[in-house]
GUMI-491575 format. One record per residue (C-alpha): x, y, z; residue in one letter; chain. Coordinates in Angstrom, 3 decimals, decimal comma, m for minus. Example, Ala and Ser with C-alpha at 12.3 -4.5 7.8 and 13.67 -1.06 7.14 Angstrom:
2
         xx         yy         zz   residuo   cadena
     12,300     m4,500      7,800         A        A
     13,670     m1,060      7,140         S        A
//
This chain:
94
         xx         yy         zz   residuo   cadena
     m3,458    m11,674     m2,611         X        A
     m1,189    m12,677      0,636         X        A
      1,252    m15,159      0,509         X        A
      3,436    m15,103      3,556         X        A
      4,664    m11,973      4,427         X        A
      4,107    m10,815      0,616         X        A
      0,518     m8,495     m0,492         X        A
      0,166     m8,564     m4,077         X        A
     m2,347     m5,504     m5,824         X        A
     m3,503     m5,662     m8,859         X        A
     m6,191     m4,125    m10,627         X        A
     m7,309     m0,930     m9,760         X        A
     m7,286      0,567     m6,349         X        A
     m9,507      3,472     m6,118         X        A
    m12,879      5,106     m4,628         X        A
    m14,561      2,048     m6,428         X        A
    m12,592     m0,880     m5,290         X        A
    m11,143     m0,324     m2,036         X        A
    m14,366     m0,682      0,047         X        A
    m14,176     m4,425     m1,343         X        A
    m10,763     m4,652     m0,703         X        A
    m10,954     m3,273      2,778         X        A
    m14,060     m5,599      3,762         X        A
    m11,167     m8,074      3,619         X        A
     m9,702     m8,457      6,502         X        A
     m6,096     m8,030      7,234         X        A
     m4,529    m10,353      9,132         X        A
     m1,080     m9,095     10,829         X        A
      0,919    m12,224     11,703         X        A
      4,128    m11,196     11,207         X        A
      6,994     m9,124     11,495         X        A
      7,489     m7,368      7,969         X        A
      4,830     m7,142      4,821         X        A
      5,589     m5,862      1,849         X        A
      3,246     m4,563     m0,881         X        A
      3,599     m5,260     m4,402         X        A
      1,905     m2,762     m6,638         X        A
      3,632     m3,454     m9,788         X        A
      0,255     m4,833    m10,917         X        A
     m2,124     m1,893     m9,895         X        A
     m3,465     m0,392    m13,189         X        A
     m4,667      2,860    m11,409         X        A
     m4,708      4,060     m7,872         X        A
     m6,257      7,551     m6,522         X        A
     m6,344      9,503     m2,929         X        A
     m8,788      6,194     m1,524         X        A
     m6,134      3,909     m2,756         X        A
     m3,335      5,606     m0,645         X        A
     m5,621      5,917      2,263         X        A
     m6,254      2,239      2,210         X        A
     m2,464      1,530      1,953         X        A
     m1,552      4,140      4,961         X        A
     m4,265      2,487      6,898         X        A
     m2,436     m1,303      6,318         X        A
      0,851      0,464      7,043         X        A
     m0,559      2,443     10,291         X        A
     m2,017     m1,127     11,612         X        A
      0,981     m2,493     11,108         X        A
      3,312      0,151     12,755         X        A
      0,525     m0,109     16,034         X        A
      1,610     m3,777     15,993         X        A
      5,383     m3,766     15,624         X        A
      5,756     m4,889     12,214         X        A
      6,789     m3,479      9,385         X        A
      5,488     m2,802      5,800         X        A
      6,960     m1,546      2,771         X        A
      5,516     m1,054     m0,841         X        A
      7,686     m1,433     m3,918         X        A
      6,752     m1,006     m7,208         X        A
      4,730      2,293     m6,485         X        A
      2,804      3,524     m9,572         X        A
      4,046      7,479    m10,566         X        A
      0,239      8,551     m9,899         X        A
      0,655      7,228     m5,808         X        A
      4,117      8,618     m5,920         X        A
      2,399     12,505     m6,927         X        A
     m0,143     12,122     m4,401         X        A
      2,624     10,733     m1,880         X        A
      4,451     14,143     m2,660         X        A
      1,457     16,028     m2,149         X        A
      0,230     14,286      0,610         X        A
      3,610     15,083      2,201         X        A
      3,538     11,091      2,950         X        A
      7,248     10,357      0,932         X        A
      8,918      8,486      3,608         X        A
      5,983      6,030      3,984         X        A
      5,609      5,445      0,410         X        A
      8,823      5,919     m1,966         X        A
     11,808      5,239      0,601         X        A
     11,797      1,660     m0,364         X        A
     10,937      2,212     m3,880         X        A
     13,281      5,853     m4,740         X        A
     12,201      7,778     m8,062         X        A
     14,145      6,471    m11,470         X        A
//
């Protein structure tokens, strides 16, 4: 859900549901987004992808986007992935 500069997740975001959620389109309108994931119940490598994709389109358009409320499975993979600074700098580890 988007409500101003605010995305809202919920659910879960993985191999399954992101091709629906990416046949959604997007719409960059302003300067700063950020992604609540407080209410994503699961999230996997497709889920991430989808989320550096959003945060890619944004950079190539001079905005920015941040994502709070990362779930400890996105912050593993972020570690993994070597993707930290794109993922848990606005949301640091408890």
């Amino acid at each position: 859900m988007v409500k101003g500069s605010c995305i809202t997740l919920e659910g879960p975001l993985t191999v399954d549901s992101v091709p629906l959620i990416f046949k959604k389109p997007l719409v960059l309108d302003n300067d700063f987004y950020q992604v609540d994931l407080k209410g994503v119940s699961e999230i996997d490598s497709a889920g991430m992808a989808l989320l550096l994709y959003w945060w890619t389109r944004c950079k190539e358009q001079h905005c920015r986007m941040e994502f709070d409320n990362c779930p400890e499975k996105l912050r593993q993979i972020a570690v993994v992935s070597g993707l930290e600074s794109v993922f848990l700098d606005a949301s640091p580890l408890e």
